[in-house]
N, CA, C and O of each residue as an XYZ file, in Angstrom:
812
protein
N     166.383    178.065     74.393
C     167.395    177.025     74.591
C     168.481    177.560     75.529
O     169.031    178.614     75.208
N     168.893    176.850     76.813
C     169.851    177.333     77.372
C     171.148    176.871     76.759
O     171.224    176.324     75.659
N     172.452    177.209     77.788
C     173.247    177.192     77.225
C     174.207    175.965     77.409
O     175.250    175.691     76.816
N     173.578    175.346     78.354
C     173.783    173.855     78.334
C     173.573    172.987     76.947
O     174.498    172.447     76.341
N     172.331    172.957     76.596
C     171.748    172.324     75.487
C     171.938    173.069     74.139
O     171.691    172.471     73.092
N     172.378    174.382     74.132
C     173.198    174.612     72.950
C     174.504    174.334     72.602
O     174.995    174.164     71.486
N     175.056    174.305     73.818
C     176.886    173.512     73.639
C     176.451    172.326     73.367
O     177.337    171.710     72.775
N     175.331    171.581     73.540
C     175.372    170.076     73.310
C     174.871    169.841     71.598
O     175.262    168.800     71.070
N     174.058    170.762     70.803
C     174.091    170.606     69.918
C     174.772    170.989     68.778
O     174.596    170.531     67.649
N     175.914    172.234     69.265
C     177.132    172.340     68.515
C     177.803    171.405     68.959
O     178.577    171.083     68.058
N     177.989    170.643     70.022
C     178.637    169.439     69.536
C     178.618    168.015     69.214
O     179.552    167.222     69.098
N     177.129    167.830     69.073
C     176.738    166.736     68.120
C     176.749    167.453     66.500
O     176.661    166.792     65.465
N     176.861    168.754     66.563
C     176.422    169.039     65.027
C     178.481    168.868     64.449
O     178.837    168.396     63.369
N     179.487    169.434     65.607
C     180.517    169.011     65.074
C     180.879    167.784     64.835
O     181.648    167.662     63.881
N     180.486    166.529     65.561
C     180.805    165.301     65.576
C     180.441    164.750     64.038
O     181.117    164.157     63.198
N     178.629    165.368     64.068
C     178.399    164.845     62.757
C     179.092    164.803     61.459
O     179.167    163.981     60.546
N     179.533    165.874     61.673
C     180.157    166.934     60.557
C     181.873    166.230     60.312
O     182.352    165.955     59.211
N     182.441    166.088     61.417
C     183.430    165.274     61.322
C     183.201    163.837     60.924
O     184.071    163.461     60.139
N     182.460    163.076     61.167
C     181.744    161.726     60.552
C     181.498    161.462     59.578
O     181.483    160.306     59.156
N     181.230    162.481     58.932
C     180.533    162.823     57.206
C     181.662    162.946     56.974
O     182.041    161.949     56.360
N     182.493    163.686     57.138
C     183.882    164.185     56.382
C     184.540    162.428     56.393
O     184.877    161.758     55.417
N     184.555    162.069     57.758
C     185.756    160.954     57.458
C     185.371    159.966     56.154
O     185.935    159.577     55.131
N     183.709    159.751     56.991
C     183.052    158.330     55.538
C     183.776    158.702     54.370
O     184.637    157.975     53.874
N     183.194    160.690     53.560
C     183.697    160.748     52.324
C     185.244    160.328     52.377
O     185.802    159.729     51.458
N     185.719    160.627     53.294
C     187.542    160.609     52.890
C     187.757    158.502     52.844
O     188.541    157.819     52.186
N     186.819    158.146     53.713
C     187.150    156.530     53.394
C     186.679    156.073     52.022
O     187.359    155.398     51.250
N     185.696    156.422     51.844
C     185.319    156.070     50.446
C     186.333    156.348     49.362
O     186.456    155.617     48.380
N     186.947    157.271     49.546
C     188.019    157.915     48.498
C     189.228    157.247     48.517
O     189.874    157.032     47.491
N     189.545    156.933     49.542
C     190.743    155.859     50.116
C     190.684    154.055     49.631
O     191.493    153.138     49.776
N     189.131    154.149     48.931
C     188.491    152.868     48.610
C     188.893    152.826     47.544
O     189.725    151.965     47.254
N     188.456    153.706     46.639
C     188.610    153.824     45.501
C     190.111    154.034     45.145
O     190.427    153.502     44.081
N     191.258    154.793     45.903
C     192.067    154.383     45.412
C     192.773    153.286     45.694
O     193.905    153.362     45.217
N     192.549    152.231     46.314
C     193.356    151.284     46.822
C     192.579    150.370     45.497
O     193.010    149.265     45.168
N     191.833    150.778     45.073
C     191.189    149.509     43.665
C     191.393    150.305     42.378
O     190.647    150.195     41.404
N     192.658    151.270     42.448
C     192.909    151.534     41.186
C     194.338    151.264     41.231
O     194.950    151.784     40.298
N     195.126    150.516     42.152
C     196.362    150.537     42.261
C     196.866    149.358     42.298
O     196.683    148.613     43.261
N     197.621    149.004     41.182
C     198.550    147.496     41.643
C     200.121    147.806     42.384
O     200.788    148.817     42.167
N     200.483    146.766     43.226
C     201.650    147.053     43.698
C     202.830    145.530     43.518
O     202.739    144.343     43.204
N     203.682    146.318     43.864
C     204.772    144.983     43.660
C     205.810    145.253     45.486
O     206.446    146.146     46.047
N     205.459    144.078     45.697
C     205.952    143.629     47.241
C     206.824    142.675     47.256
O     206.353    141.556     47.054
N     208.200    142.762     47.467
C     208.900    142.159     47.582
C     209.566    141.553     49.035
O     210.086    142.377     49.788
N     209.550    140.195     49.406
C     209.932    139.977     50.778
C     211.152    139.462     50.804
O     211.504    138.726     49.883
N     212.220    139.829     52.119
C     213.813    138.970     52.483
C     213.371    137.732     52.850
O     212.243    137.257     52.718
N     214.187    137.333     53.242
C     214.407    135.824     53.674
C     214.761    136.041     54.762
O     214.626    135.062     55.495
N     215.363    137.317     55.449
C     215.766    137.601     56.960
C     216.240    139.069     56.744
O     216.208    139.613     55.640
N     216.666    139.646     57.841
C     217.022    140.783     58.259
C     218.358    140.869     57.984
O     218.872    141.962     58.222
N     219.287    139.717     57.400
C     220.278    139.661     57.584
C     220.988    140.810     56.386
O     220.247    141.093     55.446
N     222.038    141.297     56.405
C     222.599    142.572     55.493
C     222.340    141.311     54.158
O     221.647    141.414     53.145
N     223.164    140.185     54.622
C     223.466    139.272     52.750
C     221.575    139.439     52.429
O     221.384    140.211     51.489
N     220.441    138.946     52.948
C     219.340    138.528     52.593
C     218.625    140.256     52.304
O     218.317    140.649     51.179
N     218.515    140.852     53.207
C     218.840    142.253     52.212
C     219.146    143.118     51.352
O     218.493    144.058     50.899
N     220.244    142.735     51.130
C     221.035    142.819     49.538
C     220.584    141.947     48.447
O     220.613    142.289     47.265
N     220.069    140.545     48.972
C     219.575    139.658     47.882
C     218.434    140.146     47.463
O     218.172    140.123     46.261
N     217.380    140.782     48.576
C     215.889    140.979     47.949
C     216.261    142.125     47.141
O     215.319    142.366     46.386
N     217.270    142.982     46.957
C     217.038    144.239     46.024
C     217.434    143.787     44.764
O     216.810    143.947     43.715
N     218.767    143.071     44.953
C     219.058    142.240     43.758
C     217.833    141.910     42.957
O     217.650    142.357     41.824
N     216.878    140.992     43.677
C     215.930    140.506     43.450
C     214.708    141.016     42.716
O     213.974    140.535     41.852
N     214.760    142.315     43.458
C     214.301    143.511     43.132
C     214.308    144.290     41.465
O     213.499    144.386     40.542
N     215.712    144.742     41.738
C     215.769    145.077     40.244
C     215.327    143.891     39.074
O     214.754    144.195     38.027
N     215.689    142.533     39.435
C     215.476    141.438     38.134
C     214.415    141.673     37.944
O     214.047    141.734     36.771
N     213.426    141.917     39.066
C     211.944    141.857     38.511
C     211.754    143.018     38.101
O     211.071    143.067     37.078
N     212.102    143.990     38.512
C     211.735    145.586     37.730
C     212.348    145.708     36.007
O     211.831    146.216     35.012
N     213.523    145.073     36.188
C     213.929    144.645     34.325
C     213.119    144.197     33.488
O     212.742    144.643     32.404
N     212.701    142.684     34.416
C     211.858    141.969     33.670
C     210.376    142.839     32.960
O     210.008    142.937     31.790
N     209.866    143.297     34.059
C     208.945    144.514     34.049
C     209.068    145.118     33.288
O     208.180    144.893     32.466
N     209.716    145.880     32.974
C     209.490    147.023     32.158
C     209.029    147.817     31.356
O     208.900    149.039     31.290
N     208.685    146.566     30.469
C     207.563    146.965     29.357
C     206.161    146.445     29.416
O     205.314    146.559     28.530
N     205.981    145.654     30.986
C     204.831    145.247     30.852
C     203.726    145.862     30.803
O     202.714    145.429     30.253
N     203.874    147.281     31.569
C     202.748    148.667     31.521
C     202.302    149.292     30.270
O     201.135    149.638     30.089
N     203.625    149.494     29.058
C     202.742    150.266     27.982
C     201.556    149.887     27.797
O     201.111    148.744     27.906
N     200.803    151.220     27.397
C     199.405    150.786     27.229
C     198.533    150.567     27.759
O     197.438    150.677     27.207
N     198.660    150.149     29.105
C     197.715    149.990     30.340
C     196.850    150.873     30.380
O     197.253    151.996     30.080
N     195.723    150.763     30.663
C     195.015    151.619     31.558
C     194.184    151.660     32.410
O     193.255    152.466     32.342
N     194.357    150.581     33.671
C     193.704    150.140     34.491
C     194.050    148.927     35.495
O     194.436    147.812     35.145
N     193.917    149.197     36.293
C     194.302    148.031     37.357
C     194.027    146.808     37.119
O     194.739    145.807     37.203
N     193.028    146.926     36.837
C     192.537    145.331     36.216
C     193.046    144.607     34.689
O     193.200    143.415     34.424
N     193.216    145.711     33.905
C     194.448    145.048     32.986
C     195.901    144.611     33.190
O     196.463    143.569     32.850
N     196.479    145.984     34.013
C     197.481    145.587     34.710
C     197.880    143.951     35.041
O     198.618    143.152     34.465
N     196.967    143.858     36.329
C     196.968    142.453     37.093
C     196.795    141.443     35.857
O     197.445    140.398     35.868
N     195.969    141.721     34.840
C     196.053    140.317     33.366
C     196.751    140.043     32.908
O     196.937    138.886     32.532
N     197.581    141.131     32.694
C     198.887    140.892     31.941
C     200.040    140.558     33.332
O     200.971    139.937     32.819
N     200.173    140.642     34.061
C     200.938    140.271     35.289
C     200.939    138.699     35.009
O     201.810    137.935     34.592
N     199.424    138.497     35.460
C     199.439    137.093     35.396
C     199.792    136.424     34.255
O     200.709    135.609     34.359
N     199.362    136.557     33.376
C     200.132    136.000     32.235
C     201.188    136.210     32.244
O     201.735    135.566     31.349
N     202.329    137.207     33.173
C     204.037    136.588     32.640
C     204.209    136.072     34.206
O     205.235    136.495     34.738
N     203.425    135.282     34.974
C     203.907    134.885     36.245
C     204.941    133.955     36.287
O     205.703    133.960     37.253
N     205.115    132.940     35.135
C     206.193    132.326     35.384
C     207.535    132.852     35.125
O     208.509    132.623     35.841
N     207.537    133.850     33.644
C     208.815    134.318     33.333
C     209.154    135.034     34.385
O     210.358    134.885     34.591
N     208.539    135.916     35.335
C     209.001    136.547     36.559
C     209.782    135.656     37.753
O     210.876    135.962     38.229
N     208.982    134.493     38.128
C     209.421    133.625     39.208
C     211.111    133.164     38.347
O     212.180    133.608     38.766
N     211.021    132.398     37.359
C     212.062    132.114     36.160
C     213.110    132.987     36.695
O     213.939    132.521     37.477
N     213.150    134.594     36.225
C     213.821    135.370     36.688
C     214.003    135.418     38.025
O     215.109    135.250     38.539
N     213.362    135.557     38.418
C     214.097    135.841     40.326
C     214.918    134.455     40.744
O     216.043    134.541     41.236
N     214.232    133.088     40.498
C     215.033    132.289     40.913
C     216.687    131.865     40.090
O     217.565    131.028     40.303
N     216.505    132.781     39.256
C     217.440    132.473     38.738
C     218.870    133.419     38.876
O     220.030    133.182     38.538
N     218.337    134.396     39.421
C     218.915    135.696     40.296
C     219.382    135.170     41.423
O     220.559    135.378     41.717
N     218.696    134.526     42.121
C     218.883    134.501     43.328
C     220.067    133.111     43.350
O     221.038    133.064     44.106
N     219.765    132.245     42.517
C     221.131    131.568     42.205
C     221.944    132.076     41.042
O     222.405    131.225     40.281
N     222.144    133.146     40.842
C     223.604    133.852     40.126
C     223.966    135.118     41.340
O     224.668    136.100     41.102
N     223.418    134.866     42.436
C     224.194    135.766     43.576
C     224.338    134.299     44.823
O     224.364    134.322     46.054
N     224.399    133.272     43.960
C     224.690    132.474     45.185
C     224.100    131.792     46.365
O     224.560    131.311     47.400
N     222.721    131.942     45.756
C     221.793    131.551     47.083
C     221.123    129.916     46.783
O     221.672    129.178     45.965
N     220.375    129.653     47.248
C     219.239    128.674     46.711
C     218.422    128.362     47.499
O     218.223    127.186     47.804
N     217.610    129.613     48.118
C     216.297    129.966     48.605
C     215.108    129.651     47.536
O     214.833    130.220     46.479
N     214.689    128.882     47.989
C     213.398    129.249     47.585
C     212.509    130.079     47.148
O     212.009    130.709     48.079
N     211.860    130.506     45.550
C     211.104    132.137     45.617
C     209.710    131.348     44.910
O     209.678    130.380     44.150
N     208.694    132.097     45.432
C     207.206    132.267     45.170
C     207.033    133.722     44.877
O     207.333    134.740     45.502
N     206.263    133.421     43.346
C     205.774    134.802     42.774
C     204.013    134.654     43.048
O     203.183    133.813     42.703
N     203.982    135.255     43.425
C     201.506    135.212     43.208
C     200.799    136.901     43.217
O     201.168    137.976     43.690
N     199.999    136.588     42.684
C     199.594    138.111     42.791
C     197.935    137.725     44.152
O     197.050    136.889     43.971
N     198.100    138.807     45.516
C     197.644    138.859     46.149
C     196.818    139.994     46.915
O     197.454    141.005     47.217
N     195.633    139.938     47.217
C     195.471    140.957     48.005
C     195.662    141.000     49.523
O     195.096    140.349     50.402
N     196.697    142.025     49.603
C     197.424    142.041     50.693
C     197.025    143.115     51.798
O     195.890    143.520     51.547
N     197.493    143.649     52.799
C     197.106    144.165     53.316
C     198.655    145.192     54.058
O     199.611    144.913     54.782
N     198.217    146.261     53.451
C     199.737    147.670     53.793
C     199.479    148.489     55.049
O     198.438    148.332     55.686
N     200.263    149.219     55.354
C     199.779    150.405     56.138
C     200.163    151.006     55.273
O     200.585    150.619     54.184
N     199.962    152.848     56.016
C     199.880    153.915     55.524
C     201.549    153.617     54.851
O     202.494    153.041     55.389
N     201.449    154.279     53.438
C     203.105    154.287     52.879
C     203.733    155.511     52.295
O     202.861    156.282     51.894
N     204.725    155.871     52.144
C     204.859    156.518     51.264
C     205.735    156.742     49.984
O     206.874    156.732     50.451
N     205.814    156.880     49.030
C     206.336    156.782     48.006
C     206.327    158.269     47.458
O     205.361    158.912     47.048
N     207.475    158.596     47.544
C     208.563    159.688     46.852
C     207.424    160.760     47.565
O     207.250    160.815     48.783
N     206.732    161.545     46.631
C     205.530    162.219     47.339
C     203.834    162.130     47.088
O     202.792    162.783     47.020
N     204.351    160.985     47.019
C     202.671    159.651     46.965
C     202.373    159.400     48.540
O     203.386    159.104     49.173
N     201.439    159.450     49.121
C     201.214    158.264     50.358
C     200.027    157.985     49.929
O     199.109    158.736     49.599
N     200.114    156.661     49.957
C     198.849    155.469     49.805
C     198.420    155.114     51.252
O     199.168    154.601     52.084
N     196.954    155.495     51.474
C     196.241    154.719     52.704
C     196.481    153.528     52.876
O     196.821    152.673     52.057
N     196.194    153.420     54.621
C     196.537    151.658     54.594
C     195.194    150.732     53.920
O     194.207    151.204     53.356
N     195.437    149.599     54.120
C     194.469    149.162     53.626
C     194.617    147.929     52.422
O     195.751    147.517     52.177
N     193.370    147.324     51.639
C     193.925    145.915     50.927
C     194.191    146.192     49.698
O     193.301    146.597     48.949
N     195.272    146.047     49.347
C     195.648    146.487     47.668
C     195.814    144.943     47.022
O     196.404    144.070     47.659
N     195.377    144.754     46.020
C     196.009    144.031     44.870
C     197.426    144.254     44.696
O     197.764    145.423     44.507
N     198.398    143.287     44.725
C     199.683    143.120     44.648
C     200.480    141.811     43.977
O     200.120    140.648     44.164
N     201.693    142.230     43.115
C     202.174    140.997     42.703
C     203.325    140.977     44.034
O     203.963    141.951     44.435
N     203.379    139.475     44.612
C     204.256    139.358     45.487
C     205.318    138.648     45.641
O     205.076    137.442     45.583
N     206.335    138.897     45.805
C     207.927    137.614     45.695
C     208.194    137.632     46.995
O     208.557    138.642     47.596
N     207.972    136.127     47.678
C     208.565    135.865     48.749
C     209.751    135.083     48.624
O     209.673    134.145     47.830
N     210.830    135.250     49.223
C     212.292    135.024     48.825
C     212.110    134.109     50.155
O     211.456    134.537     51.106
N     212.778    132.711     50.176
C     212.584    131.936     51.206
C     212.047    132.246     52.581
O     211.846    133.442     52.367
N     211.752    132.115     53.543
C     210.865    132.278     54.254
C     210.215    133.540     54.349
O     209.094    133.655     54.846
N     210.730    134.283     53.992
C     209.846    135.886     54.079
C     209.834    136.316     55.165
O     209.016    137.206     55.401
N     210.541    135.952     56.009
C     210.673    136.911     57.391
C     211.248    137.761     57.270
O     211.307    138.225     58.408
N     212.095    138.743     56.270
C     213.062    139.809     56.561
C     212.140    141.235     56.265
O     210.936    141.170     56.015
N     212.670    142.137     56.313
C     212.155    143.411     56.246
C     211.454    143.546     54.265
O     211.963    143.020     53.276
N     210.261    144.379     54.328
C     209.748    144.321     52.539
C     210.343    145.092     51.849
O     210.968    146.051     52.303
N     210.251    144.812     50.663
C     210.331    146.332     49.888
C     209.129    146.284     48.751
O     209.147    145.437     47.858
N     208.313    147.058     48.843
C     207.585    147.785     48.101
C     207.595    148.712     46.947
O     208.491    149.552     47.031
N     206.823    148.799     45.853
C     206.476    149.544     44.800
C     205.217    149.754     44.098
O     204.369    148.888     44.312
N     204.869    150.782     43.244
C     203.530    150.907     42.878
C     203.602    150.247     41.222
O     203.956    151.045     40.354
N     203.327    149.057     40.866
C     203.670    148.731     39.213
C     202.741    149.567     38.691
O     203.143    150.361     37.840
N     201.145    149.588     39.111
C     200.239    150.252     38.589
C     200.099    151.278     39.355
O     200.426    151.166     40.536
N     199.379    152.997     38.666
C     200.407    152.994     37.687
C     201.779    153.090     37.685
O     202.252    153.274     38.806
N     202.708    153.012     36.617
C     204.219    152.585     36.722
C     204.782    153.896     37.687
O     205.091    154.954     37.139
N     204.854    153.775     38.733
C     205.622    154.427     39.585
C     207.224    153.984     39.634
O     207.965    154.929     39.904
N     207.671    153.117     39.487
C     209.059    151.962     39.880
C     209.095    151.656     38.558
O     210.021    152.317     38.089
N     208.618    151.052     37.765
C     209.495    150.959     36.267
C     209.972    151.690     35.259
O     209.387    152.651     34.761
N     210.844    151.342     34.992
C     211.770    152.126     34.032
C     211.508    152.341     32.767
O     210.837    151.382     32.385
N     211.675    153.073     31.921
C     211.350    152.871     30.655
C     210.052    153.111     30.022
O     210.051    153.636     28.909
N     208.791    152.753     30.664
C     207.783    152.535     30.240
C     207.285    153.538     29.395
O     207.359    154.616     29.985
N     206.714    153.678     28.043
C     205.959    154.201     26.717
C     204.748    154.766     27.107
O     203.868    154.007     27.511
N     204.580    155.773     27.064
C     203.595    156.720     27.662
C     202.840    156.165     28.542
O     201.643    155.893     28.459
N     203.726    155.968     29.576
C     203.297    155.667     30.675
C     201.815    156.465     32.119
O     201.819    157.653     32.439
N     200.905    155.544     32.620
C     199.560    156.304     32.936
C     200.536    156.934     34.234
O     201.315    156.178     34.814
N     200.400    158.506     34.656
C     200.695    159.031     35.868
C     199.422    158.513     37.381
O     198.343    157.942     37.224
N     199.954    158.891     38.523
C     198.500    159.102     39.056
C     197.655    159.639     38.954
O     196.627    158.962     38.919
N     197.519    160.962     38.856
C     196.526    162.015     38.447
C     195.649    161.113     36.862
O     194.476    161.269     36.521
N     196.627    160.278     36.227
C     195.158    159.930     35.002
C     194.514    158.488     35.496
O     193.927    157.673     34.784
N     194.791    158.395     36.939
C     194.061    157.322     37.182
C     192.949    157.162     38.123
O     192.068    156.319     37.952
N     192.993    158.097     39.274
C     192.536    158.999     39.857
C     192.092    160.174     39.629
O     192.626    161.104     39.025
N     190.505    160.060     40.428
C     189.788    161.955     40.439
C     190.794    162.782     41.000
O     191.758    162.374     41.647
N     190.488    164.151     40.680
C     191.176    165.112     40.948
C     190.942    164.921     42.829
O     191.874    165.380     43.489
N     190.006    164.411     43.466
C     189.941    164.460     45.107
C     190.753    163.864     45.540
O     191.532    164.343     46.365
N     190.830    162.374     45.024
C     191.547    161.157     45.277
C     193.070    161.826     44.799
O     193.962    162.023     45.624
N     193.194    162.088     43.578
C     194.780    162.818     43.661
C     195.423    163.758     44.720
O     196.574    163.828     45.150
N     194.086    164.585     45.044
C     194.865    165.554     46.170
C     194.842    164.882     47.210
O     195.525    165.345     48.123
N     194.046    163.511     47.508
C     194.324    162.969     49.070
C     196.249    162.324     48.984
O     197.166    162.387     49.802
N     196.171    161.885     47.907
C     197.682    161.190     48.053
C     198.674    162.108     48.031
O     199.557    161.922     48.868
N     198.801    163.137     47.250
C     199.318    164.156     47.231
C     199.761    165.397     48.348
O     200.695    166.195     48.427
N     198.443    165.060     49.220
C     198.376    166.327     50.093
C     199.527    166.287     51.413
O     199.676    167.240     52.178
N     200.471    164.705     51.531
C     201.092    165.248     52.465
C     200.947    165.189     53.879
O     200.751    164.151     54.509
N     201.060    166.450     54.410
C     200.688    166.567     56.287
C     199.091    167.433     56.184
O     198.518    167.926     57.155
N     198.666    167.450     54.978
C     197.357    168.287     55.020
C     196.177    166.718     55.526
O     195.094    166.860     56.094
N     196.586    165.804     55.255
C     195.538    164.340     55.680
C     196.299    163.543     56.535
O     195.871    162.441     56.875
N     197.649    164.073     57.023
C     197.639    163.003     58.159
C     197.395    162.325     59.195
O     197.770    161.186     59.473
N     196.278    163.573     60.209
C     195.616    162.521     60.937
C     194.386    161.826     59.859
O     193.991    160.682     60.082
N     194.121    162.213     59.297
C     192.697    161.676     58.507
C     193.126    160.201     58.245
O     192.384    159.246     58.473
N     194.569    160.083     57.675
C     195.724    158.286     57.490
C     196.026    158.012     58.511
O     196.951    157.204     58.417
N     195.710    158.275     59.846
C     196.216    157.891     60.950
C     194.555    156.785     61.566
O     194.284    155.658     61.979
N     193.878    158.114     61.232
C     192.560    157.337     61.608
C     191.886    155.813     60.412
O     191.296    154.745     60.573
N     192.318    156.429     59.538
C     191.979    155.185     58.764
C     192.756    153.849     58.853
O     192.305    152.719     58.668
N     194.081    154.233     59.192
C     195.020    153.182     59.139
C     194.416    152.645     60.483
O     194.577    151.430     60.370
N     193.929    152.827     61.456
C     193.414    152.674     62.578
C     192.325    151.724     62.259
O     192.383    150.510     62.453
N     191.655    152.161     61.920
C     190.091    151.500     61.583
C     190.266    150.315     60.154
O     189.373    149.535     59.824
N     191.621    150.431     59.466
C     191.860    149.488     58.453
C     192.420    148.321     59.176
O     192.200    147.195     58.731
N     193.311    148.531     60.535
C     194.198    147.669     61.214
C     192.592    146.853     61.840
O     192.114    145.766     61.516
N     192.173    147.702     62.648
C     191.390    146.495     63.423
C     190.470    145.697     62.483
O     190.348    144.472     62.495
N     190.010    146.325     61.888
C     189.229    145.342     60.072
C     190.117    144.221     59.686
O     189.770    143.060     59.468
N     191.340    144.736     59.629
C     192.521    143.392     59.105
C     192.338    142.006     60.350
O     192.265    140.790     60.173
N     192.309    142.883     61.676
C     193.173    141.910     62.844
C     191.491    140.813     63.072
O     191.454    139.614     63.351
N     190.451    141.633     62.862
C     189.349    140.651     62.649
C     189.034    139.214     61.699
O     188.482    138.133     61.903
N     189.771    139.931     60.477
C     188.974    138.670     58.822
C     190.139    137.995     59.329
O     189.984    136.858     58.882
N     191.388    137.996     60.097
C     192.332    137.315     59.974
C     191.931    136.593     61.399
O     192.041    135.370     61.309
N     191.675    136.859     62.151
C     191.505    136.117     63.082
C     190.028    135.007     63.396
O     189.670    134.208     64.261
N     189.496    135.581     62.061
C     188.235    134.594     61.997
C     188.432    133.460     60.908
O     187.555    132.616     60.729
């Protein structure tokens, strides 16, 4: 073999090798985006007052919350019991939002949405479609704010509450965990999650 055609198969054998690595790391990125509920909260504008309202907004629903996690153990319970308090939540926010003076409009729904790469305290979640309960505060054009309900990352209080690590494999824990050790690996996925999004949406 010359040495033409041996540089060419060390570098199909690296390509491969990088290919294999990414699939496993997407698959893992799969799995955690379907063990995670989130809570997404939208402004009504960019404006400082509509800003201040969505946190307002914010905390009512994290109050309200609070105890809805004991006991959980799973995303899919999570989201059951969500839905079952969907009205006392909407109840609350709109009722927030007129004891700070407003009378916007709010919609509560639980959705699968679509994030980029995020990060939370020293969590980053791949981009990609999560299950989410969502409050849009009249038109929803202003900047989001985000949280992880499942598991209770953002609520307070909660009774032996599930961490990440007991919800997630030990792989999947070290991908969220790891930081700048996977950031191009979230760069490329968020990549390949964006054009997946800009497709189902445009069809």
């Amino acid at each position: 073999m010359n040495f033409k055609r041996l540089l060419m198969a060390l570098s199909m054998g690296f390509v491969i090798a990088v290919l294999c690595s990414m699939a496993s790391f997407s698959q893992q990125c799969q799995n955690i985006r379907e063990s995670v509920f989130r809570l997404h909260v939208l402004a009504n504008s960019d404006s400082q007052e509509d800003q201040a309202l969505k946190l307002r907004v914010r905390d009512r629903i994290l109050l309200e919350s609070e105890h809805l996690m004991d006991g959980v153990s799973s995303r899919e319970q999570a989201e059951q019991i969500v839905k079952q308090h969907l009205p006392e939540l909407e109840a609350a926010a709109k009722d927030e939002i007129q004891r700070q003076g407003y009378d916007y409009p709010v919609e509560i729904r639980l959705e699968n949405t679509y994030f980029n790469t995020r990060q939370y305290d020293t969590v980053t979640l791949p981009a990609g479609q999560y299950d989410a309960l969502r409050v849009l505060i009249g038109s929803g054009e202003g900047h989001n704010w985000w949280c992880v309900m499942f598991p209770p990352m953002c609520l307070p209080a909660a009774e032996d509450p599930k961490q990440i690590e007991d919800v997630l494999s030990p792989q999947e824990t070290d991908i969220v965990e790891g930081g700048e050790q996977y950031e191009v690996k979230f760069k490329v996925v968020e990549w390949f999650e964006e054009i997946q999004n800009y497709i189902q949406n445009w069809l």
